[in-house]
N, C-alpha and C positions, 0 to 999 in steps of 0.2 A: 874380383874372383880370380883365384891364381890358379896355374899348373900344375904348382910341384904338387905332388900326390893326386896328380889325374891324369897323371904323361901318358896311359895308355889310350885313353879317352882324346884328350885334345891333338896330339900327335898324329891323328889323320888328318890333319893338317899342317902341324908342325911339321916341316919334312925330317925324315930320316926314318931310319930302319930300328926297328928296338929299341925305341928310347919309350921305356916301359917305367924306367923308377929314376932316382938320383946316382946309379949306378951307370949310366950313358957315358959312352966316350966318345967326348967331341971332337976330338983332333983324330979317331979314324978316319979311312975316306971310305971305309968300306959301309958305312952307317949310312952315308950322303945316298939319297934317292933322286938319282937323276931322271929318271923315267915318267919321274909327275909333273915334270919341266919340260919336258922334249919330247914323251911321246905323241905320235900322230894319229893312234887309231882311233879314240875315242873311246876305248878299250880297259885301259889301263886305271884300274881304281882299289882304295886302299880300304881292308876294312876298317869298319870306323873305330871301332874297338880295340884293332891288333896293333898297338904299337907302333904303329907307321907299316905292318905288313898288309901286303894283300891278301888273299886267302889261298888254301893249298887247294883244298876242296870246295863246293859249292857250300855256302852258309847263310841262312837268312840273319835279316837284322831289319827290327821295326817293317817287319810285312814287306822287304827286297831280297834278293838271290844276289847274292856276290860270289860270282865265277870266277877260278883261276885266269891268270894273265895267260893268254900265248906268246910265251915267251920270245917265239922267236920273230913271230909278225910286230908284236910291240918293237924289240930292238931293232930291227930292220928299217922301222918306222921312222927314228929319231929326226928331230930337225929344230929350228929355231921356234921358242915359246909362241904360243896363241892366244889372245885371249881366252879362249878357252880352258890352256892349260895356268893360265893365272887365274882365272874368273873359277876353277875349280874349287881353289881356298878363298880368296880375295871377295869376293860375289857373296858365299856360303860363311862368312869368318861371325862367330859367337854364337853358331847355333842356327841358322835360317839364310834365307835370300832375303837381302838389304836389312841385316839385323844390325850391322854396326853403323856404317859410312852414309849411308844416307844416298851416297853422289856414286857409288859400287856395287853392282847388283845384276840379277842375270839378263835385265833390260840390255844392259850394253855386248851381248854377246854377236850383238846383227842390229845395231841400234841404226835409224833414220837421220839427217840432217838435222832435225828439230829435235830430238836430245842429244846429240854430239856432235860438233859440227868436225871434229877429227877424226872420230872413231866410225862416221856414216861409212854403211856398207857400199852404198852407190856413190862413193865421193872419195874424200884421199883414204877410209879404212886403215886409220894408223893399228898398228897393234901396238899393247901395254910397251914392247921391246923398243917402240920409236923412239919415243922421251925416255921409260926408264933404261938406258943403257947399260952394260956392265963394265969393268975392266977386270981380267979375270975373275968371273963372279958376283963382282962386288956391284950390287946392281944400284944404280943410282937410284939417289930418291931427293925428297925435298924438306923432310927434319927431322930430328930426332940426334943426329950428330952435329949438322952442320948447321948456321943461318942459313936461312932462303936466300937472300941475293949477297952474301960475303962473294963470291966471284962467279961473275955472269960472261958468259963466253957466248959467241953465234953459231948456228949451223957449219956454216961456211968455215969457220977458223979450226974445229975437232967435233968431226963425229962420234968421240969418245965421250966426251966430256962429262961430266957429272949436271946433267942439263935439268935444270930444279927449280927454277921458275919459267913462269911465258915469254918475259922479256927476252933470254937467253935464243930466242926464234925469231920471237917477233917484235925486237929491237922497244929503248924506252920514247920510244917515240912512232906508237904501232899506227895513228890513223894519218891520214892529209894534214899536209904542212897548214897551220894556221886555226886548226882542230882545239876547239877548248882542252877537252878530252886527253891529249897529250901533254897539258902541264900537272894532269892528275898522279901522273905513273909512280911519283916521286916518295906519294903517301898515300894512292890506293892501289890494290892487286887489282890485275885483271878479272881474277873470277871473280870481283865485289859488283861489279858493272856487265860481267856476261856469262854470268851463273845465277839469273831472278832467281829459281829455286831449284830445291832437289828432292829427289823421290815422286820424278815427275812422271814416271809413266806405273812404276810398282813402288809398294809401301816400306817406307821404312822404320821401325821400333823407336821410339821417341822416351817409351817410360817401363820400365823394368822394375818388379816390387817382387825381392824376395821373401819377405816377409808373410804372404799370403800365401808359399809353398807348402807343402803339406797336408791340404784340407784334401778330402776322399771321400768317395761316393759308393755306398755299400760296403766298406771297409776298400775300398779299391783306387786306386788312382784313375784321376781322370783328367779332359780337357774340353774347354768349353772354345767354339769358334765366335768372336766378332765381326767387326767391320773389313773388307778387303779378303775376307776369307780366310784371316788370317788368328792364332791363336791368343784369345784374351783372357783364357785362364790355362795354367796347367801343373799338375799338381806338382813334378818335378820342380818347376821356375817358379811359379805366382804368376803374380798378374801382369797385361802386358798391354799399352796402347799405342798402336799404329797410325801411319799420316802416310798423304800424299801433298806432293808439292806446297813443299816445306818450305818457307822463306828464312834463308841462315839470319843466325845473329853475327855481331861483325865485332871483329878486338883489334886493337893493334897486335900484330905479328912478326918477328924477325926471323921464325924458322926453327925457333927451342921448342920444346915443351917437358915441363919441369912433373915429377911425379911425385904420389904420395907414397911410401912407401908404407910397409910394415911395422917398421921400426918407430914412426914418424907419430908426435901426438895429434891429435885430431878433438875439436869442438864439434862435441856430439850437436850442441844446440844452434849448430847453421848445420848447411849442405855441405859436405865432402867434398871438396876438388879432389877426384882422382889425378886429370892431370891439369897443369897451370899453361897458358896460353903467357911465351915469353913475347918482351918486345913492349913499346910507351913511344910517345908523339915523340920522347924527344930522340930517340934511337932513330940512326938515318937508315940503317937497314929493316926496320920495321915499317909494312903497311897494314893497312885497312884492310882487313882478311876476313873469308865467310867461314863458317861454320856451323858443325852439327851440335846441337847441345843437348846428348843423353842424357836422362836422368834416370833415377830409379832410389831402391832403399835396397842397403846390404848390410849382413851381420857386422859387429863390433868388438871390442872386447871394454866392454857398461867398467870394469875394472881400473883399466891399464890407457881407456881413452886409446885406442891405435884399432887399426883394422884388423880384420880376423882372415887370417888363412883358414880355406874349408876343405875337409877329403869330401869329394863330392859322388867321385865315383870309383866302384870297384866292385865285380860280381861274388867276389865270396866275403867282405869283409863286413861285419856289421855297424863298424864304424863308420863306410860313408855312409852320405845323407842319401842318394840314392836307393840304398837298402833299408835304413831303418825310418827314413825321415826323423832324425832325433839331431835338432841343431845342434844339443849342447857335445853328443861323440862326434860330431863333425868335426867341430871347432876343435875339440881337443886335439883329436890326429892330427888334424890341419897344422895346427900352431907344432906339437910335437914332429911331425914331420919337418919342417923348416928349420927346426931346432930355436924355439922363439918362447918365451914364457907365457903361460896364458892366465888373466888372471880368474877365472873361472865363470865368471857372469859374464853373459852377452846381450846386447840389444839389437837393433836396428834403425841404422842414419841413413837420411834421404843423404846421395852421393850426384856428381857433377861431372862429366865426361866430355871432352870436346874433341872434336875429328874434323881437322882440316877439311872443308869442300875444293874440289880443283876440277872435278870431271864432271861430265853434261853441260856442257859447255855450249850457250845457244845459239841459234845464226845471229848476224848484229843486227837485223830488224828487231828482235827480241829483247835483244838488252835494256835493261833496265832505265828508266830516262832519268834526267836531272832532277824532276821535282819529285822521287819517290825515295832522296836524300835530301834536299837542302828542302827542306820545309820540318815545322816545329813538331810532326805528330809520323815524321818518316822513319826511316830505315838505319839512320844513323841517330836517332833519339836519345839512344844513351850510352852513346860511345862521350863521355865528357872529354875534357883540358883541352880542346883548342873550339877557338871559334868558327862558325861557317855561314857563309852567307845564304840568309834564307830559313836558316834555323836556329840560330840566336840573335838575339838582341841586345845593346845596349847602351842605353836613354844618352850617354854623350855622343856615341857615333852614330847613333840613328840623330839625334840635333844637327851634326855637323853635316851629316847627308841631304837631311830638310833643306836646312840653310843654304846648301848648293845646289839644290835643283831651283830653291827660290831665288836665289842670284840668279842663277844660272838663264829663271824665266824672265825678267827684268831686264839682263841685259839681252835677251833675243826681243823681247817689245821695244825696249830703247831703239835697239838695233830698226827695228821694221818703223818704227816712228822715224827714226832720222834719216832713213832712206826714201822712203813718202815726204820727207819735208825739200832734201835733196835733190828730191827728181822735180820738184814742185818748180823748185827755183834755178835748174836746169830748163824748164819750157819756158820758161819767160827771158 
């Protein structure tokens, strides 16, 4: 699901001011909305609708009143991000609380010891700003441009730094000298051993089906609630099922992740990887990584084999699908907006989405133990190409292991026989 042609819609969260169409200019500063970063009132909110604005006057939207900023108590306000003021987009990102990340969600906004052991309120209460730091602006993160551990720096050496894995704090060799545990760091992350699961205390979206959008009740749209209280039908989206404490699936990782694009052809007859999880056993910057694995079904273009851009929303156009529910004017605009050919027919492909897990991070009495990996029906089941003790097998090295615990038992009998025979002929 893309943007372009919904910038007024998605853009309350996207920050900026008026970024309403493909007519945005990025390189103003006067677009940049600092206020959704910095301020402190708890005040400050954008309509969802306006372009990145707030409202002039009071405005409902879906049964809320969005009241003008006070402008001058907000600026007065300013000060270093909050979770709060990240947890505003971050928490809320594709539509709901814990709809995308799994491990992101308004849980963490005053979270306990027992879902974060960094982020607890009564304990260090890091905020988002501790690790992700910026250099003018440019606010650190952990992939998308860079590998995960291509350079790992300490606290201690730059508080600046671009600090993007655990290690970068908590050193590769984080437990007691002599710690199994520490020869793991080389090819497992930290979160794969102290992140058991996520969407541990609120749920997170697990299966998304556009396909079943449009059905209505009395000629009306509607929404049906499920599990968690949360919505499992609704005529806008489709269908939708929700989880709580989720156990990630695990890839190797180095910190890329590779996208599908538009352009890009796609076998309608597997799943979609939206995006590719980079990184293989033999990449030394790659480890054992958790993740979230969204699925769902999204339109196609059944023609051209490639995804389909959709206009989704706009209050006067008939073309989005919002207004008419009619996929095929959707897709049209959509593709015509982007400026991309469309070949007229559409379907819909079950699609594959993966989202780093890094946060809810649990106390280490929690952590995950050894045999809920190294056994044949664990955690790491089908991660293939290397071997691991405990969960694979094979009939010459399990032989050669036999064979040395049965020497091995032989000579501790020898041994005890010819010490009893020794000591025998010592008392005489």
């Amino acid at each position: 699901m893309n943007i372009q042609g919904n910038e007024a819609r998605c853009t309350s969260c996207h920050a900026g001011y008026g970024w309403k169409d493909d007519t945005f200019d990025f390189s103003s500063e006067r677009n940049i909305d600092c206020l959704v970063c910095h301020d402190q009132t708890g005040t400050y909110e954008k309509f969802p609708t306006g372009a990145g604005h707030p409202v002039s006057e009071p405005k409902k939207f879906m049964g809320k009143t969005y009241k003008p900023p006070d402008w001058n108590k907000v600026a007065q306000s300013v000060g270093r991000p909050t979770r709060d003021n990240c947890g505003t987009c971050h928490f809320y990102g594709g539509g709901g609380d814990g709809v995308k990340h799994g491990d992101l969600d308004s849980s963490l906004l005053s979270p306990d010891e027992q879902l974060d052991v960094h982020m607890d309120a009564e304990g260090p209460d890091f905020t988002c700003i501790r690790c992700h730091t910026t250099k003018a602006h440019k606010i650190a993160g952990r992939c998308y441009k860079k590998p995960a551990a291509k350079e790992l720096k300490s606290l201690i050496e730059d508080d600046l730094i671009e600090r993007i894995t655990c290690v970068s704090c908590h050193t590769d060799k984080p437990h007691k000298p002599g710690d199994k545990a520490n020869d793991h760091t080389d090819k497992v992350a930290c979160q794969s051993c102290h992140i058991p699961a996520y969407a541990r205390q609120l749920p997170t979206k697990m299966w998304w089906d556009w396909s079943e959008a449009g059905r209505m009740k009395d000629g009306k749209p509607y929404a049906e609630h499920g599990p968690f209280g949360k919505h499992s039908y609704h005529t806008k989206k489709g269908e939708f099922v929700w989880a709580k404490n989720v156990v990630p699936e695990y890839f190797w990782f180095n910190g890329g992740l590779e996208y599908t694009l538009l352009t890009d052809k796609i076998d309608p007859e597997k799943p979609v990887k939206l995006n590719r999880v980079m990184g293989s056993r033999d990449d030394s910057r790659s480890r054992i990584y958790p993740f979230k694995v969204h699925k769902g079904k999204q339109p196609y273009d059944s023609k051209r084999n490639t995804m389909a851009a959709l206009h989704l929303f706009s209050p006067k156009e008939e073309t989005a699908y919002w207004g008419s529910y009619d996929w095929q004017k959707a897709i049209t605009a959509g593709m015509e907006y982007v400026g991309l050919e469309y070949g007229g027919e559409f379907g819909f492909v079950e699609t594959v989405y993966h989202f780093p897990i890094t946060h809810m991070v649990a106390p280490k009495e929690n952590r995950i133990s050894c045999e809920e990996c190294h056994n044949r029906e664990g955690r790491l089941a089908n991660l293939a190409g290397f071997y691991m003790p405990g969960r694979d097998h094979h009939e010459g090295l399990d032989m050669v292991g036999w064979i040395g615990v049965v020497l091995s038992l032989i000579a501790v009998i020898l041994h005890g026989v010819f010490r009893k025979i020794a000591g025998k002929k010592t008392q005489r």
